[in-house]
C-alpha positions in Angstrom: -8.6 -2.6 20.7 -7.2 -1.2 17.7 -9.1 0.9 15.2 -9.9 1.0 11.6 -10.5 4.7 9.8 -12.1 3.8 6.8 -13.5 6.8 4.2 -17.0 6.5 5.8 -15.2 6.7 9.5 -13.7 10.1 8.7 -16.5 11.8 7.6 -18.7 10.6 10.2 -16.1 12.1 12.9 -15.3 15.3 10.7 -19.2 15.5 10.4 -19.3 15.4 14.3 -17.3 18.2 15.0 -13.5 16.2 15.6 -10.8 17.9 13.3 -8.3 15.5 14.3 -8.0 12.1 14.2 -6.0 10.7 17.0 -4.0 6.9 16.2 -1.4 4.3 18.1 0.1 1.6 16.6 -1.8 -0.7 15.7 -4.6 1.4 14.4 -5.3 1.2 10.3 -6.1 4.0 8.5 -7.4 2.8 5.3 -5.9 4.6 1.8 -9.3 6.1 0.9 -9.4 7.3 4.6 -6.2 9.3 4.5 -7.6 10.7 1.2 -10.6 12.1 3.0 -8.7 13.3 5.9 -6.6 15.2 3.6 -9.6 16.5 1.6 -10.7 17.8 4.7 -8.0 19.5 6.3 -7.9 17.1 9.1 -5.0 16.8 11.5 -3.5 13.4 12.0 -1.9 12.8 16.2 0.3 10.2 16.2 0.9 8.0 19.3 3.7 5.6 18.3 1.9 4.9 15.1 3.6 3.0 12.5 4.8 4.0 9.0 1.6 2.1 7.4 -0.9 4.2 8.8 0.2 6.7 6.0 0.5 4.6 2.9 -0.3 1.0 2.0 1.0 -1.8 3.2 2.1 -4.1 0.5 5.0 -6.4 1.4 5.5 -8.1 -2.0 6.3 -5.5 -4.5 8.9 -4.7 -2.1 10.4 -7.8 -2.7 9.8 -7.7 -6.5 12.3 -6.8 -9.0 10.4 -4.3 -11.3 12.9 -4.7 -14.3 10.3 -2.8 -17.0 9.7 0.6 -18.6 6.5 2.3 -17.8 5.0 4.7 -20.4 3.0 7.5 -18.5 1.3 10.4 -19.5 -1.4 12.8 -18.7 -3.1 15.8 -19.6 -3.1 19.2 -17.4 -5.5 18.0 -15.1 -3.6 15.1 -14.6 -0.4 16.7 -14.5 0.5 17.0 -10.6 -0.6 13.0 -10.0 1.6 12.4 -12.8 4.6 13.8 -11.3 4.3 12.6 -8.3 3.7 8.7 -9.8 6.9 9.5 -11.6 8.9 10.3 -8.5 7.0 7.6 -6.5 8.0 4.9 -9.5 11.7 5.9 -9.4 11.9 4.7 -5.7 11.0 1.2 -6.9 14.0 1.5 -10.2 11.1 1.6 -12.3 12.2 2.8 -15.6 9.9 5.5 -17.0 9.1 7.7 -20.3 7.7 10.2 -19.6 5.7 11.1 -23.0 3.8 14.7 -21.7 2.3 16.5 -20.5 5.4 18.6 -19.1 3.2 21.5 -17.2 0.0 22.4 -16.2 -0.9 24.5 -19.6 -4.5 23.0 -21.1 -3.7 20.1 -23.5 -5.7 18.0 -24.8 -5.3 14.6 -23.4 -5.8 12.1 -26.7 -2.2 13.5 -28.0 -1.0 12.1 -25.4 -2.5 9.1 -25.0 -1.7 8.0 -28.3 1.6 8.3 -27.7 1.9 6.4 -24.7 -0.1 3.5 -25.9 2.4 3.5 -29.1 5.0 2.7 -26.9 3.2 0.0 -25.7 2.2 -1.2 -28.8 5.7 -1.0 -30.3 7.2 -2.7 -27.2 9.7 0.0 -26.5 7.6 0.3 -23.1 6.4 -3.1 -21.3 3.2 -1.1 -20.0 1.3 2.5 -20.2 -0.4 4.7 -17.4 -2.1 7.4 -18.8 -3.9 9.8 -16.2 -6.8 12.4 -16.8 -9.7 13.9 -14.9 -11.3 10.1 -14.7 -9.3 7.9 -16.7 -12.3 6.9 -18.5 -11.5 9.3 -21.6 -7.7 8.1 -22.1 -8.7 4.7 -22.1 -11.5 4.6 -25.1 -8.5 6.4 -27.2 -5.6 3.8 -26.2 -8.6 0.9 -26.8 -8.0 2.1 -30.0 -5.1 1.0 -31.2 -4.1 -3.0 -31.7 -3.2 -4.8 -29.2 -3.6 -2.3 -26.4 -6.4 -3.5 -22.9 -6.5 -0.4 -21.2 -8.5 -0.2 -18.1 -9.4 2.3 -15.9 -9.6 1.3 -12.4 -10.8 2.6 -9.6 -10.0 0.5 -6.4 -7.8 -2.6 -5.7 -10.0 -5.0 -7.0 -10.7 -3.5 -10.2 -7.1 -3.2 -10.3 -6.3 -7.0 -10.0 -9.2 -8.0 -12.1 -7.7 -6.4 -15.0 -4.1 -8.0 -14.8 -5.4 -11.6 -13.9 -8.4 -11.6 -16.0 -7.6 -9.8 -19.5 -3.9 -9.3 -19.2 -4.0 -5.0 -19.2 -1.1 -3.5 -20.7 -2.6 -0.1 -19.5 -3.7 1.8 -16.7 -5.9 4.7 -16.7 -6.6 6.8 -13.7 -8.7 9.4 -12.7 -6.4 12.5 -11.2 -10.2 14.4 -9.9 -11.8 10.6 -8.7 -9.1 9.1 -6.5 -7.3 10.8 -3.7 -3.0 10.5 -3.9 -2.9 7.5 -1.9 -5.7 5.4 -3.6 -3.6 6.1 -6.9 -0.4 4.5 -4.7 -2.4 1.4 -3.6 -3.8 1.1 -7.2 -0.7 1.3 -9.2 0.9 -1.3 -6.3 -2.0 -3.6 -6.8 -1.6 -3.5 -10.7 2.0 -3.7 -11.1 2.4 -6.6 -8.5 -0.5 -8.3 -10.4 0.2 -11.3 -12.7 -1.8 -12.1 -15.8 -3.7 -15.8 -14.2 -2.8 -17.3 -17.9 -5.7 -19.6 -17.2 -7.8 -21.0 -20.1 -10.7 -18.0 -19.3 -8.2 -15.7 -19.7 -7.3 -16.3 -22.5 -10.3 -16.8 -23.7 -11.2 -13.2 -23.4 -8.2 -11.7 -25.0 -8.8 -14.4 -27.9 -12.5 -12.5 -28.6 -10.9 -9.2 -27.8 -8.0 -10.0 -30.9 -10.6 -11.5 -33.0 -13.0 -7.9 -32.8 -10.0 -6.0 -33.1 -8.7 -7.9 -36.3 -12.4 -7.8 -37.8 -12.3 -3.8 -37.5 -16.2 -3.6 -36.5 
């Protein structure tokens, strides 16, 4: 029977004295799981296992032609997930500007986020990711400005929700929350995600314009 390593799974097995976890193909080890075995130095065996174990599975964006420029940014303590979004991004022909930070030196991360979600706003840049500590920070600045939904996410659902449901032209990410491959899935989940363009839907941006055009 094949096995599934969730998050919880891990730690219960770390917490039990194993240091490795032993998989064959077949066996899933979910993103959040790989993140905790990571986290905790744990050794990975592999018996035939297939490339998935290692990083999500997601078939379609594959197949999708990502013909758009991504505006990403981050602040120092968002500044290694950053690069590595950048170089995981590339791989797809992603186009990206990459608006700072360029090292690890403490900046603040509002500079930043301003700029990126300008370049959204001013269309040179079809959507923004902007990474710090939790996301939650660069998304109340790039709420800000008119015409920019940013949402943090944190999970594939959370993801979705805010492509389908209000149409997010950014995404915000926590570089201390989520582990490297939770980032991956997220990013997957929210790029491959189309705006539903149902009547709901467009309710909701309809309020969002109408508060943002009142200036409360």
């Amino acid at each position: 029977m094949n096995k599934l390593f969730t998050e919880a799974e891990v730690l219960s097995l770390f917490e039990s004295g194993v240091k490795s976890i032993s998989v064959h193909k077949g066996d899933i080890i979910t993103p959040l799981g790989f993140d905790k075995i990571k986290s905790l130095g744990m050794d990975i065996i592999n018996n035939e296992i297939s490339a998935s174990v290692n990083q999500p599975k997601i078939t379609a964006t594959k197949e999708k032609d990502f013909s758009i420029t991504i505006a990403i940014c981050s602040d120092s303590d968002g500044f290694k997930i950053k690069q590595m979004l950048i170089n995981y991004l590339k791989k797809k022909k992603i186009n990206i500007n990459d608006v700072g930070t360029y090292n690890e030196e403490p900046a603040d991360y509002s500079d930043f986020a301003i700029s990126a979600a300008l370049k959204v706003k001013e269309k040179t840049a079809d959507y923004g990711i902007l990474i710090d500590a939790t996301g939650v920070s660069s998304a109340i600045i790039a709420n800000k400005i008119k015409g920019i939904r940013a949402a943090a996410c944190y999970d594939i659902f959370s993801a979705k929700n805010a492509r389908t449901d209000l149409d997010a032209n950014i995404l915000t990410l926590g570089a201390k929350t989520l582990g490297e491959e939770t980032i991956k899935l997220i990013v997957e989940t929210w790029l491959d995600t189309e705006f539903s363009n149902i009547k709901s839907g467009h309710t909701h941006i309809d309020k969002i314009t109408a508060i943002e055009n009142k200036a409360l």
